[in-house]
N, C-alpha and C positions, 0 to 999 in steps of 0.2 A: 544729564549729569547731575550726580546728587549737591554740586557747588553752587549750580544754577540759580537754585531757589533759596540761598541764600544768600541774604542781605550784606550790599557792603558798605564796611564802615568806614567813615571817614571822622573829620574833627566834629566834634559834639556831637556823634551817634552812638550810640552804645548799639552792640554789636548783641544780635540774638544768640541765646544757648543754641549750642551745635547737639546736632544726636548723634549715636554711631552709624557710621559707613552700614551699608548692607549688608556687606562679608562678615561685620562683628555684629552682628545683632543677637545671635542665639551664640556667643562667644562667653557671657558667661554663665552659665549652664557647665561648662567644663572646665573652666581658669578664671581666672581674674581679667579686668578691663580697664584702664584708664584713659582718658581722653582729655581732652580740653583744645584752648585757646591761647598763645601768647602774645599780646598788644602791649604795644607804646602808653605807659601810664597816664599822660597827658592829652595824648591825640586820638589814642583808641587805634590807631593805626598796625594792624598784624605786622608779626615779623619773621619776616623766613630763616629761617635757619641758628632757630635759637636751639640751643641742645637741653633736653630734659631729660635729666637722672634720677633713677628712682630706687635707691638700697631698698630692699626688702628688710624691716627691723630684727624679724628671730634668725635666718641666716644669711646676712648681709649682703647676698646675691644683688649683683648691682645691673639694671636692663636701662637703656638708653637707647631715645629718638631725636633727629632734629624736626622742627618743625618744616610745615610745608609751605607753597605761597602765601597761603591765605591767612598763616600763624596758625592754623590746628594741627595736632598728633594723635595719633592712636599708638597704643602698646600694649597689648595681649602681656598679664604677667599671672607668676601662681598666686593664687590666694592671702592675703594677707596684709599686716600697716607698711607702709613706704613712707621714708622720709623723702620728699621729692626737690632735688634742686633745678632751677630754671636759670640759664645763665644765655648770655650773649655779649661778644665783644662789645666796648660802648655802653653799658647799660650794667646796673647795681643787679648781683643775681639775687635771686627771692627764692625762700625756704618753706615746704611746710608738709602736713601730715595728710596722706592719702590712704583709704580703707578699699582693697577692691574686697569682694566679700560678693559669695554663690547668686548671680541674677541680681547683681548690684552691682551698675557700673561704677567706677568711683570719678565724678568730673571736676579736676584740676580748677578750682574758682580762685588760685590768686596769681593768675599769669600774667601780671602787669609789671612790666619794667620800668623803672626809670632813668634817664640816660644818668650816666656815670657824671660827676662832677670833671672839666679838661683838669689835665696831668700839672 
């Protein structure tokens, strides 16, 4: 399984860059690609089911994924800048600019949450 050989993180590991799955490997070649990782800003700790939004800037086409166990996502989008939000209940969501762009994946580097201040 391609998780296997993947390191896991806990407190004070930083967690290796992930690659694409096998299914997206020749994915951009025809559309766009973003991936990444969403972790606990403190612990490093992945988070399942964080939901990542990503407008496309010139026609604000909006494609969204939640993360998986492990806190990674994949999403196949067309060509082009995304503004990407990353949100989870619990936790401050984080904002930022993604370029998928021909045989360039584009990989999500600011997926780190941090828990929300209590109510």
């Amino acid at each position: 399984s391609p998780n296997s050989a993947r390191e896991k993180s806990g407190p004070g590991k930083r967690p290796r860059p992930t690659k694409p799955t096998e299914e997206f490997q020749d994915i951009t070649k025809i559309q766009g690609y973003m991936a990444g990782s969403v972790l606990e800003l403190d612990t490093y700790r992945p988070l399942k089911g964080a939901l990542v939004v990503a407008r496309h800037a010139a026609t604000r086409e909006q494609y969204q994924v939640a993360t998986r166990d492990d806190g990674h996502f994949e999403l196949p989008v067309p060509f082009g800048e995304y503004r990407v939000t990353i949100s989870l209940k619990g936790y401050i969501s984080v904002t930022g600019v993604c370029h998928a762009r021909k045989e360039e994946a584009c990989f999500v580097e600011f997926g780190r949450l941090q828990k929300a201040p209590p109510d």
